[in-house]
ROMAR-693217 format. One record per residue (C-alpha): residue in three letters; x, y, z; residue number from 1. Coordinates in Angstrom, 3 decimals, decimal comma, m for minus. Each point is the difference from the previous one (the first is absolute). Layout:
<nodes>
+-----+----------+----------+----------+-----+
!  aa !       xx !       yy !       zz !   i !
+-----+----------+----------+----------+-----+
! ALA !        X !        Y !        Z ! NUM !
...
+-----+----------+----------+----------+-----+
</nodes>
This chain:
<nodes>
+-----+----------+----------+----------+-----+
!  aa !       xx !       yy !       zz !   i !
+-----+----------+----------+----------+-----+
! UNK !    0,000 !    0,000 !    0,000 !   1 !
! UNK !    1,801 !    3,514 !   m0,803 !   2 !
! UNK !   m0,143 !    2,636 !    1,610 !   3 !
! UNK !   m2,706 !    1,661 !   m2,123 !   4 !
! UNK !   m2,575 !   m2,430 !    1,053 !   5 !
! UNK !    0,809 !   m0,158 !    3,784 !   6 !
! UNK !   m0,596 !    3,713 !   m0,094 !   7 !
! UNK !   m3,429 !   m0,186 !   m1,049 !   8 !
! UNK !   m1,005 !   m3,164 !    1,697 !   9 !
! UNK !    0,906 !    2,273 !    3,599 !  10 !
! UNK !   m1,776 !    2,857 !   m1,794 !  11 !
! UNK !   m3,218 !   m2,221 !   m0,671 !  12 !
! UNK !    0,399 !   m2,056 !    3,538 !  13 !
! UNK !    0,209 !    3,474 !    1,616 !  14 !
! UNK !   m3,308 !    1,151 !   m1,873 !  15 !
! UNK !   m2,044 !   m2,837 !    0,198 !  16 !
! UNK !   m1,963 !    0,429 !    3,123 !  17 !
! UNK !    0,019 !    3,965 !   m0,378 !  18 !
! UNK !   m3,426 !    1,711 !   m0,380 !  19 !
! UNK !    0,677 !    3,494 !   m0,730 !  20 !
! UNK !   m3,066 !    2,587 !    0,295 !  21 !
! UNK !   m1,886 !    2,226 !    1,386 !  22 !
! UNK !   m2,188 !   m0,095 !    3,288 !  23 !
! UNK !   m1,832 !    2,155 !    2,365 !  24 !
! UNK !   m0,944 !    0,195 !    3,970 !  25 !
! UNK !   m3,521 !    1,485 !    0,016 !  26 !
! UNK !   m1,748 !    1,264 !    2,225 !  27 !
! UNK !   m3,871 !   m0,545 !   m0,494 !  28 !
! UNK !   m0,935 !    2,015 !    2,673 !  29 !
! UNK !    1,311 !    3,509 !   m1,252 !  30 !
! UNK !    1,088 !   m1,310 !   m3,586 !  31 !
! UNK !    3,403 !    0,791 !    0,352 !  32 !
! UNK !    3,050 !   m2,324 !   m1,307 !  33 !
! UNK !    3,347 !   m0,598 !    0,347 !  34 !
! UNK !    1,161 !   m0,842 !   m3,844 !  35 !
! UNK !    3,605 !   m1,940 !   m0,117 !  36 !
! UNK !    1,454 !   m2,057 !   m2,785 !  37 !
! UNK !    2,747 !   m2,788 !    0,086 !  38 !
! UNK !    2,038 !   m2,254 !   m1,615 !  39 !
! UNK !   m1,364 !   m2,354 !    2,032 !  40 !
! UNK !   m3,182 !    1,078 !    1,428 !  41 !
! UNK !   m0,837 !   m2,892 !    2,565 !  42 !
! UNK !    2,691 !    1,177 !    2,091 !  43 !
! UNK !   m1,055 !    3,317 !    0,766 !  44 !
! UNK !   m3,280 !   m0,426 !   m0,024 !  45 !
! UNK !   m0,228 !   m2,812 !    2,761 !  46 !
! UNK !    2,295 !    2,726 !    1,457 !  47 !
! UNK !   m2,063 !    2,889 !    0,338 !  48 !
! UNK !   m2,753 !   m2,236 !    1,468 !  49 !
! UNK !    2,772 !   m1,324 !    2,191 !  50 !
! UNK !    0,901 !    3,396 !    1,496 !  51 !
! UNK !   m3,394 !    1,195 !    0,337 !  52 !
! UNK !   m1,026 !   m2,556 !    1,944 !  53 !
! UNK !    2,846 !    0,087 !    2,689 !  54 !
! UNK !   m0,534 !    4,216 !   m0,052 !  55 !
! UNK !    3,727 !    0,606 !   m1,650 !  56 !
! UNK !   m1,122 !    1,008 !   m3,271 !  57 !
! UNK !    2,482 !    2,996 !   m1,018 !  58 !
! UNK !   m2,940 !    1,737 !   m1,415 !  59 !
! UNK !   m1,518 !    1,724 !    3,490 !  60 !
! UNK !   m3,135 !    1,297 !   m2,323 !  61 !
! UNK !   m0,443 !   m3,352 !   m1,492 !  62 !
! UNK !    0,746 !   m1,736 !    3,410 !  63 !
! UNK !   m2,498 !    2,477 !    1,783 !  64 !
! UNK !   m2,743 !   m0,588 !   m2,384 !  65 !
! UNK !    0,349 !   m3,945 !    0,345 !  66 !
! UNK !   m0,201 !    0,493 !    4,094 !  67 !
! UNK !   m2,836 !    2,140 !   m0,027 !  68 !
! UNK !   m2,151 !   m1,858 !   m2,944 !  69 !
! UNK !    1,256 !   m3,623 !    0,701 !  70 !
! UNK !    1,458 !   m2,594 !   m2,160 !  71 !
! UNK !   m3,379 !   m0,964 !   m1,441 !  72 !
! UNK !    0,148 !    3,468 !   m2,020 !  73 !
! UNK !    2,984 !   m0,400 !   m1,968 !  74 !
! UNK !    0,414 !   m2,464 !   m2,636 !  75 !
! UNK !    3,495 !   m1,332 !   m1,704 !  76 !
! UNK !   m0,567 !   m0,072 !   m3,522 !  77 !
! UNK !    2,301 !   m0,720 !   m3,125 !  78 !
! UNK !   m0,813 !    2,462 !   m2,777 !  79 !
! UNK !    1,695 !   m1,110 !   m3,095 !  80 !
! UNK !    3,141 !   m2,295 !   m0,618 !  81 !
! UNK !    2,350 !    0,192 !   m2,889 !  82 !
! UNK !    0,052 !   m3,189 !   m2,118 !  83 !
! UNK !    3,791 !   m0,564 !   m0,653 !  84 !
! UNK !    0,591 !   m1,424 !   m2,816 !  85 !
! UNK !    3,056 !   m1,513 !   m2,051 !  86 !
! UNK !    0,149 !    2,665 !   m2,641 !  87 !
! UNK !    3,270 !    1,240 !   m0,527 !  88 !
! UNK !   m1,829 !    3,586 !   m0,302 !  89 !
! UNK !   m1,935 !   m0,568 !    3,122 !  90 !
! UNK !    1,330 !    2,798 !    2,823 !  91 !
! UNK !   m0,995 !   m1,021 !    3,363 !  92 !
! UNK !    0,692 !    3,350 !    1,617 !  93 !
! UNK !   m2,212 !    2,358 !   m3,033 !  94 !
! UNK !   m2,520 !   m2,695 !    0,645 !  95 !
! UNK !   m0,403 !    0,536 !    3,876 !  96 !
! UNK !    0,228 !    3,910 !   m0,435 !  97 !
! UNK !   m2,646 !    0,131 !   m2,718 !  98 !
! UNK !   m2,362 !   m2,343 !    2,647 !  99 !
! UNK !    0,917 !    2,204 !    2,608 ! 100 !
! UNK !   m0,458 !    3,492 !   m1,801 ! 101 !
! UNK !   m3,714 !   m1,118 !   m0,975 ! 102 !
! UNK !   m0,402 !   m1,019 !    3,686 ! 103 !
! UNK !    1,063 !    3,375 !    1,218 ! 104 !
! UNK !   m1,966 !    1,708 !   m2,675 ! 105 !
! UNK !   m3,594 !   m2,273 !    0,943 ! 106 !
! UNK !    0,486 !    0,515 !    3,911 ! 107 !
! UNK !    2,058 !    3,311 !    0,353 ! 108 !
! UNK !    1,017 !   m1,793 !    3,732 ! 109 !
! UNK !    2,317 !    3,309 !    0,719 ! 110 !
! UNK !   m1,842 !    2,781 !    2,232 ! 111 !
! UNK !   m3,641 !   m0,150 !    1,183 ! 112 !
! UNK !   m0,631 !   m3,212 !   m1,859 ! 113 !
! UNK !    2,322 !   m2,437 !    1,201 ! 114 !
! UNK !    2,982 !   m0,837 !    2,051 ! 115 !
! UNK !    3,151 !    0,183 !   m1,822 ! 116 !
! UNK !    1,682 !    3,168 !    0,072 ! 117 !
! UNK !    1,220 !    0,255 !   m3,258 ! 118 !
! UNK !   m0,199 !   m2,001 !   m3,464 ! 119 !
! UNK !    3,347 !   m2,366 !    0,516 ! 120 !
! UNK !   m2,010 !   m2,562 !    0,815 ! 121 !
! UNK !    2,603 !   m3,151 !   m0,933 ! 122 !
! UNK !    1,082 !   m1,928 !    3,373 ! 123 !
! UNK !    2,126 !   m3,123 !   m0,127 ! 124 !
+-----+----------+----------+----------+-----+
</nodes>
C-alpha cells in the first residue's frame, strides 16, 4: 500500500462517523434559540444539554432561561446536516458555512431573538 492510499484511508476512517451540521437549543417558552454548527454536531449538542442540566452552561442568559422555564421548554434539535460526499469538488468547509449562513439568516438567533451573541456560530 503507498503512501497515497494510507493517506486517504486515515482521511476516510477519520470522516466516517462525522455528522457535520447545524442545530439549535430552543426555547419554546419565549422562542428564543441558541443556533451552533459543527463538524460533528452530536458532540456539542449532547453538550449544551449536558451543561444546562448541571447549571454550568457558559451562556448565563441561556442558563437563566433554562432554570427559570425548566428543561421541559427547551428542545435539542438538529437543523440540517451536510451530506459529504466523495466528489473531488465537494468542499466540506463552503458546505457547512452555506448551511450555517441560511440558518442565521431563517432564525436571526443574535439580539432579542436568540442566544448567541454574534453570528460565529461553528463550535468543535
Amino acid at each position: 500500500m503507498d503512501d497515497i492510499s494510507k493517506k486517504e484511508l486515515r482521511r476516510q476512517y477519520k470522516q466516517k462517523d462525522l455528522v457535520p451540521g447545524v442545530f439549535q437549543v430552543k426555547n419554546h417558552a419565549n422562542g428564543k434559540v441558541l443556533l451552533g454548527s459543527s463538524l460533528n454536531i452530536a458532540g456539542p449538542l449532547n453538550a449544551h444539554e449536558f451543561m444546562l442540566s448541571i447549571n454550568s452552561h457558559r451562556n448565563k442568559v441561556l442558563q437563566a432561561d433554562y432554570h427559570s422555564f425548566g428543561a421541559a421548554a427547551f428542545s435539542f434539535d438538529i437543523l440540517g446536516i451536510v451530506k459529504v460526499t466523495e466528489d473531488a469538488a465537494f468542499n466540506l468547509e463552503a458546505e457547512l458555512k452555506t448551511l450555517e449562513q441560511l440558518w442565521l439568516d431563517e432564525l436571526k438567533p443574535v439580539g432579542v431573538g436568540g442566544y448567541n451573541s454574534t453570528e460565529s456560530i461553528r463550535q468543535a
